[in-house]
C-alpha positions as CSV (number, residue, x, y, z in Angstrom):
1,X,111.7,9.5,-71.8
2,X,110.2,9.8,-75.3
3,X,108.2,12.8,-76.3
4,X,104.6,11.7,-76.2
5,X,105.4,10.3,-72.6
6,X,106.4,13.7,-71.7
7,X,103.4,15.7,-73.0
8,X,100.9,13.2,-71.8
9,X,102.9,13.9,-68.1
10,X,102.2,17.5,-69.1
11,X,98.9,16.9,-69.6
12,X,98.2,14.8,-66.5
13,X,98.8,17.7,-64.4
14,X,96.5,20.1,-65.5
15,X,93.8,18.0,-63.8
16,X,96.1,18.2,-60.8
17,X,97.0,22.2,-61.3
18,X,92.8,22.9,-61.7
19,X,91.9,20.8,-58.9
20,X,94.5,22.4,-56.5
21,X,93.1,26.2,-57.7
22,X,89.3,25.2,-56.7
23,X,91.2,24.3,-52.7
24,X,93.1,27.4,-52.8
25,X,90.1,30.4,-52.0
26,X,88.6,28.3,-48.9
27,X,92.8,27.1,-47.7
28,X,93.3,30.8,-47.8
29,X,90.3,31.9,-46.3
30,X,90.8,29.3,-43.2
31,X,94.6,30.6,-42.7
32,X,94.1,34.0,-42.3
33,X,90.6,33.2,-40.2
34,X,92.0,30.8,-37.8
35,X,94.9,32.9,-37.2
36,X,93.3,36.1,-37.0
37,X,95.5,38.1,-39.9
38,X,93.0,41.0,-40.0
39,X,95.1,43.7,-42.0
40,X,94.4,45.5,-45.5
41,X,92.5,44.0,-48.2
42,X,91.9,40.5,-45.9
43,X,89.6,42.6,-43.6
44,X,86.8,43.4,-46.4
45,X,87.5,39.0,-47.5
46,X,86.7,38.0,-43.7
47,X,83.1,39.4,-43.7
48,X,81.9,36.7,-46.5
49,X,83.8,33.6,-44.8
50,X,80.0,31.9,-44.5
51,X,80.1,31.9,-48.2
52,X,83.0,30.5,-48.6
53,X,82.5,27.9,-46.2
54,X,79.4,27.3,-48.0
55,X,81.2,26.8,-51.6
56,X,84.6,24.8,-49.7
57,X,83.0,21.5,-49.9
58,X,82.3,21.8,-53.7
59,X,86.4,21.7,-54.2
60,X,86.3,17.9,-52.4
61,X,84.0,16.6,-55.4
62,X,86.1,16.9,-58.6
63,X,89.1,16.1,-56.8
64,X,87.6,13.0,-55.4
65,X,86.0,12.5,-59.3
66,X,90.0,12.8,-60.3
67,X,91.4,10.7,-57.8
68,X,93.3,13.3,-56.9
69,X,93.7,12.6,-52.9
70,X,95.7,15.0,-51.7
71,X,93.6,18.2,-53.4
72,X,90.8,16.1,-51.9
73,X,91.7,15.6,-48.6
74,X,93.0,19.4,-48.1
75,X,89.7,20.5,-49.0
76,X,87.8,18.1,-47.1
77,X,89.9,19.5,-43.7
78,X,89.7,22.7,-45.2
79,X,85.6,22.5,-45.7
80,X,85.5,21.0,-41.8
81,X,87.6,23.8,-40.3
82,X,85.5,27.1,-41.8
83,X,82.2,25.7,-41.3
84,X,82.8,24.7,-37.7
85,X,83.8,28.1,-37.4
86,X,80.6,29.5,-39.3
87,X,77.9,26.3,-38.6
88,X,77.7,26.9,-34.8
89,X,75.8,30.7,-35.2
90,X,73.1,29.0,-36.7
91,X,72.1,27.0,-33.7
92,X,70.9,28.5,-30.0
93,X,72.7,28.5,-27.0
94,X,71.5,27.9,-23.7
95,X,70.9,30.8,-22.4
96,X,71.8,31.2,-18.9
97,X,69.2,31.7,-15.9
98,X,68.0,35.0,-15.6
99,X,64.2,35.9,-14.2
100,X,64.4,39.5,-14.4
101,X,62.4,41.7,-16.4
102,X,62.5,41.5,-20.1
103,X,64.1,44.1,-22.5
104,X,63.4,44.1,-26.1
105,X,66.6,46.2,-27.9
106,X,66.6,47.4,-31.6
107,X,69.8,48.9,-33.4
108,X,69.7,50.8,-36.8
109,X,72.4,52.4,-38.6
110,X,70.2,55.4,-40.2
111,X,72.3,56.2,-43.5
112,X,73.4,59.5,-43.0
113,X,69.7,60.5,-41.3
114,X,68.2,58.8,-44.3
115,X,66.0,56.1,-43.1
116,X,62.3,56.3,-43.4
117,X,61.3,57.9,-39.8
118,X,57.9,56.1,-39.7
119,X,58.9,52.8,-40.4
120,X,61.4,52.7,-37.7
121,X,58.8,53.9,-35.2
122,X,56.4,51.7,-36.2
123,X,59.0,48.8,-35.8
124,X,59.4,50.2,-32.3
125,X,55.2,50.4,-31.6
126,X,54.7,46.9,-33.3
127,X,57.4,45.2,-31.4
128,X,57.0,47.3,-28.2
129,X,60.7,47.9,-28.0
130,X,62.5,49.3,-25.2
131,X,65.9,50.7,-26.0
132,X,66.7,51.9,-29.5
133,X,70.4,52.6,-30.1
134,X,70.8,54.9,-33.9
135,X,73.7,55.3,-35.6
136,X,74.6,58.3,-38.6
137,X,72.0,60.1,-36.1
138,X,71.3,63.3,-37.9
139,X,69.5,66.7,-36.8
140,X,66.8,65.8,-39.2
141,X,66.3,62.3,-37.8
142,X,65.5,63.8,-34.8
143,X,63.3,66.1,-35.6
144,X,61.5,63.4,-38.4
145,X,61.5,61.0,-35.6
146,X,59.8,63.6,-32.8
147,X,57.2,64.1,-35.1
148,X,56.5,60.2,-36.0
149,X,56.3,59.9,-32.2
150,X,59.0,58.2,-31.0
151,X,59.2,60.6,-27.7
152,X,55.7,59.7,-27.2
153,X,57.0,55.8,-26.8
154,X,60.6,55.9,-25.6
155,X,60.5,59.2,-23.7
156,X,64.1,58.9,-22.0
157,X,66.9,59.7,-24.2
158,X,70.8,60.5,-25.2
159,X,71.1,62.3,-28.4
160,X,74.3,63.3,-30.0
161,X,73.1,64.4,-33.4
162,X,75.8,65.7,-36.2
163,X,76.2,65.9,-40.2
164,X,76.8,63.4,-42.1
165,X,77.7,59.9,-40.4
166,X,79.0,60.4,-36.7
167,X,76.1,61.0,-34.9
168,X,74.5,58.9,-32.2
169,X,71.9,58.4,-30.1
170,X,69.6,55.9,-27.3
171,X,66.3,56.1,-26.9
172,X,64.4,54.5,-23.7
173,X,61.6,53.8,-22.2
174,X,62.9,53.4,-19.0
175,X,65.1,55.9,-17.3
176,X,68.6,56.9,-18.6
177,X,70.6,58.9,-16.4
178,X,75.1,60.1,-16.3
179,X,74.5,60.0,-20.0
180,X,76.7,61.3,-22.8
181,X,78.7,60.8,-25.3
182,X,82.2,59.8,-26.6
183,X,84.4,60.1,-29.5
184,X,86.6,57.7,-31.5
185,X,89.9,59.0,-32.2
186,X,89.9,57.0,-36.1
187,X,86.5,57.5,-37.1
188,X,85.5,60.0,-35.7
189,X,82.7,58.6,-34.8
190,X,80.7,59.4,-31.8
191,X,79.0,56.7,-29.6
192,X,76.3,57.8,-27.2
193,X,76.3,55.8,-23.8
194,X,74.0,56.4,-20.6
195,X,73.3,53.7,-17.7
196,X,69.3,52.5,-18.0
197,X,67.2,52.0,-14.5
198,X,64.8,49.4,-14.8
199,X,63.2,48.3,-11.8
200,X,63.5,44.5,-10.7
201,X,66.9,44.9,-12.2
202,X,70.7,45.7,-11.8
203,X,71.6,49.3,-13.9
204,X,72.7,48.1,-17.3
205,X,75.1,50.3,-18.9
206,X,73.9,50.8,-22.7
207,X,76.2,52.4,-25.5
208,X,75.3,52.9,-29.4
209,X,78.2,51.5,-30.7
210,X,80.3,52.6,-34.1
211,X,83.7,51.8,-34.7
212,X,85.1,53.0,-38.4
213,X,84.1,51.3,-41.4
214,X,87.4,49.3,-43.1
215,X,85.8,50.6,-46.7
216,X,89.2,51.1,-47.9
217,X,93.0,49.5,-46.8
218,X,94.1,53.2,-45.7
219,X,91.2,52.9,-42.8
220,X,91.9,49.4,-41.6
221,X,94.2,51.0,-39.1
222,X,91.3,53.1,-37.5
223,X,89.1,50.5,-37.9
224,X,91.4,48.2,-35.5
225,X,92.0,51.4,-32.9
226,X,88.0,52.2,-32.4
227,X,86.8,48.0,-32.1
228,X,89.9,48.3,-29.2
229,X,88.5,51.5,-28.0
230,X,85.2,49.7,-27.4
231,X,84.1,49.5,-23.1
232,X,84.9,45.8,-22.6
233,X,82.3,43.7,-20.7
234,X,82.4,43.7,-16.6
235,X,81.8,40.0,-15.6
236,X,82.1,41.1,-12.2
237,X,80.7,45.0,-12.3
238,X,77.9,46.5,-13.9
239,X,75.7,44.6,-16.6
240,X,76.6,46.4,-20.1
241,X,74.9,46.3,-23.3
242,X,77.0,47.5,-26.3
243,X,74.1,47.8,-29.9
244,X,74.8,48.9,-33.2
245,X,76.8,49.0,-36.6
246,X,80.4,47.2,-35.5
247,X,81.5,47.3,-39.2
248,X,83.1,44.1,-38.3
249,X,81.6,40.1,-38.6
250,X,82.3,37.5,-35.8
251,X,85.0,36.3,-38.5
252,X,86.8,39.3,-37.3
253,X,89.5,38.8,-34.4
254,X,89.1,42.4,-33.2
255,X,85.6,41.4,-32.4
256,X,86.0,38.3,-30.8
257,X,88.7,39.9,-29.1
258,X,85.9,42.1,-27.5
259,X,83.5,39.2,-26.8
260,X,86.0,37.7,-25.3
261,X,86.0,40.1,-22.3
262,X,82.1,38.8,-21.7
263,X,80.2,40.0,-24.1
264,X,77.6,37.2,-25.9
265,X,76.6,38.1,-29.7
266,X,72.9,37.8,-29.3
267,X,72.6,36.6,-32.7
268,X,75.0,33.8,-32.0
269,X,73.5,33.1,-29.3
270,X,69.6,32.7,-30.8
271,X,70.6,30.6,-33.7
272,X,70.4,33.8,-35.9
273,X,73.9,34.4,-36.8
274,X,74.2,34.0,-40.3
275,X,71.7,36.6,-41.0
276,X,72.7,39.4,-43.1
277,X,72.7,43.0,-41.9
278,X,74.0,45.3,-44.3
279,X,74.3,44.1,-48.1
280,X,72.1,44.5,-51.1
281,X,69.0,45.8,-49.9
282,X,69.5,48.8,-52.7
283,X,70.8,47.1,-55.7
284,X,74.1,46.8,-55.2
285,X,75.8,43.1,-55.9
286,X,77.5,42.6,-52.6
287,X,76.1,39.4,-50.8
288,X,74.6,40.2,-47.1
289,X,77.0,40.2,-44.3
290,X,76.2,40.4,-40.5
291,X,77.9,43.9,-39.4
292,X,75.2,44.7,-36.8
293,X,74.9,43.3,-33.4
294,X,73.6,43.6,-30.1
295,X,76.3,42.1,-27.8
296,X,75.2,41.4,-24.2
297,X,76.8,40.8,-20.6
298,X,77.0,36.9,-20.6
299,X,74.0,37.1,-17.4
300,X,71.4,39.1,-19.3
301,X,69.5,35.6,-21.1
302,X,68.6,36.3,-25.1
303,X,65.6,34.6,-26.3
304,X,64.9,35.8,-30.1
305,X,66.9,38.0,-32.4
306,X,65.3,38.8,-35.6
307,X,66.4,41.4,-38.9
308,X,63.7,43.8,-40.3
309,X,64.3,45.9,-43.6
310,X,64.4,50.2,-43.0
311,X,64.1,51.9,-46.0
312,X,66.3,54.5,-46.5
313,X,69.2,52.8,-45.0
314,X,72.0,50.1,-46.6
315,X,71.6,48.2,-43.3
316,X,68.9,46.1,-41.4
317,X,67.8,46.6,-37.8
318,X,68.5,43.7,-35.8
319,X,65.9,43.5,-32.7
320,X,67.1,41.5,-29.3
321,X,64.7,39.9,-27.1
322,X,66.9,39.6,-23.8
323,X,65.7,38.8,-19.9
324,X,67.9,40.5,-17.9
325,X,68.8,39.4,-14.4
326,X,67.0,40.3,-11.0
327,X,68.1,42.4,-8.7
């Protein structure tokens, strides 16, 4: 073989080589989703799988430009596997029949106490909510919130507040009795729970949940112990209600892993799924992910989920309009 016929082999490749790199983010991406490798830095990639499935499809173009099959066929499977992972949150479930009595839930993660104690209250006058599950629940978000009146609308409650990020807390407008409170062995993190009386319905057994944050690859290990540590659903038993900052995306196994034991993400299951609960809301250049959820008992119906902005926090609330069933 001479030596132009070499380099121009040389050169033919680079298409080849480029095309190849563009597959290899969304390839890697699907692997570790579809098979659930949730450890170190690959817990922090999962959250911001909808983007990549997003950008996937833009690898199948130039390859397909380059007549490069193979690239372009690994991308098009590729592209087809993470969005019918992603696509499916973005469309409503049927929900199943329940003719109870409604209950309107809102979660917030409160930043350390931070948030702006008349906007959430307003958010639970304007929307008329019923059970509002807090997390990073502070001394002085309880007293800010007393005097901005939440008692005065939600008069039942469970309050575990502590420094800095491990507090907890439910507030209720209906009954809440054999409350308390209990404590993750990674986090630390504390995760107030009490069983809500409504009338018309079955008790419901509400929790404000907080498993550890995977911020850093030394974590990841407590982040997996308090998602396991989270009360599984009780298809059979009591309904449950589990609201708050999971730290975790439904691209996370540990998660699923949870809903698996009957739990509905209420998100999911209104077509609202893909909508981003803790991101850049203060500046910062991360993209939105969905880290906060309201996850039902597969019998309690959800009609609308919707995100509103709390200043003073890094994360939306995320309000549930559920119907639970009848007695």
């Amino acid at each position: 073989m001479t030596v132009p016929a070499v380099a121009h082999r040389r050169v033919a490749r680079v298409p080849t080589a480029l095309c190849w790199l563009a597959v290899a983010p969304g390839l890697g991406m699907a692997v570790v989703r579809l098979t659930g490798a949730d450890h170190g830095p690959l817990v922090q990639l999962l959250a911001f799988t909808p983007y990549v499935a997003a950008a996937t499809p833009l690898a199948v173009l130039p390859a397909l430009a380059l007549r490069r099959w193979w690239p372009a066929g690994v991308a098009a499977l590729t592209a087809l596997l993470l969005i019918g992972v992603v696509a499916p949150r973005a469309v409503a479930d049927r929900a199943p029949d329940a003719d109870g009595p409604a209950l309107r839930v809102l979660t917030a993660n409160l930043l350390k106490g931070g948030a702006d104690p008349a906007h959430l209250v307003d958010l639970v006058r304007r929307h008329r909510v019923d059970l509002l599950a807090v997390q990073e629940f502070t001394e002085t978000a309880r007293a800010n919130l007393e005097r901005a009146g939440l008692s005065a609308l939600l008069p039942h409650a469970q309050l575990n507040p502590e420094t800095g990020t491990t507090g907890s807390a439910l507030y209720s407008r209906y009954p809440l009795h054999d409350g308390g409170y209990r404590r993750h062995t990674g986090s630390i993190f504390s995760q107030a729970y009490a069983t809500l009386t409504i009338d018309g319905a079955p008790p419901v057994l509400v929790e404000s949940a907080h498993p550890a944050a995977p911020y850093a690859v030394s974590v990841v290990d407590d982040w997996h112990t308090d998602l396991a540590a989270q009360p599984p659903a009780t298809p059979d038993g009591p309904l449950r209600i589990l609201a708050g900052d999971f730290n975790a995306t439904l691209d996370h196994a540990p998660l699923r892993a949870l809903l698996d034991t009957g739990y509905v993400d209420a998100a999911d299951a209104a077509g609202a799924g893909l909508t981003g609960t803790w991101g850049p809301y203060d500046g910062d250049p991360i993209p939105p992910v969905t880290i906060d959820h309201v996850l039902v008992d597969r019998r309690i119906a959800v009609h609308t989920v919707s995100v509103h902005g709390l200043p003073g926090s890094d994360h939306r609330a995320v309000l549930a309009t559920l119907r639970l069933p009848q007695m």
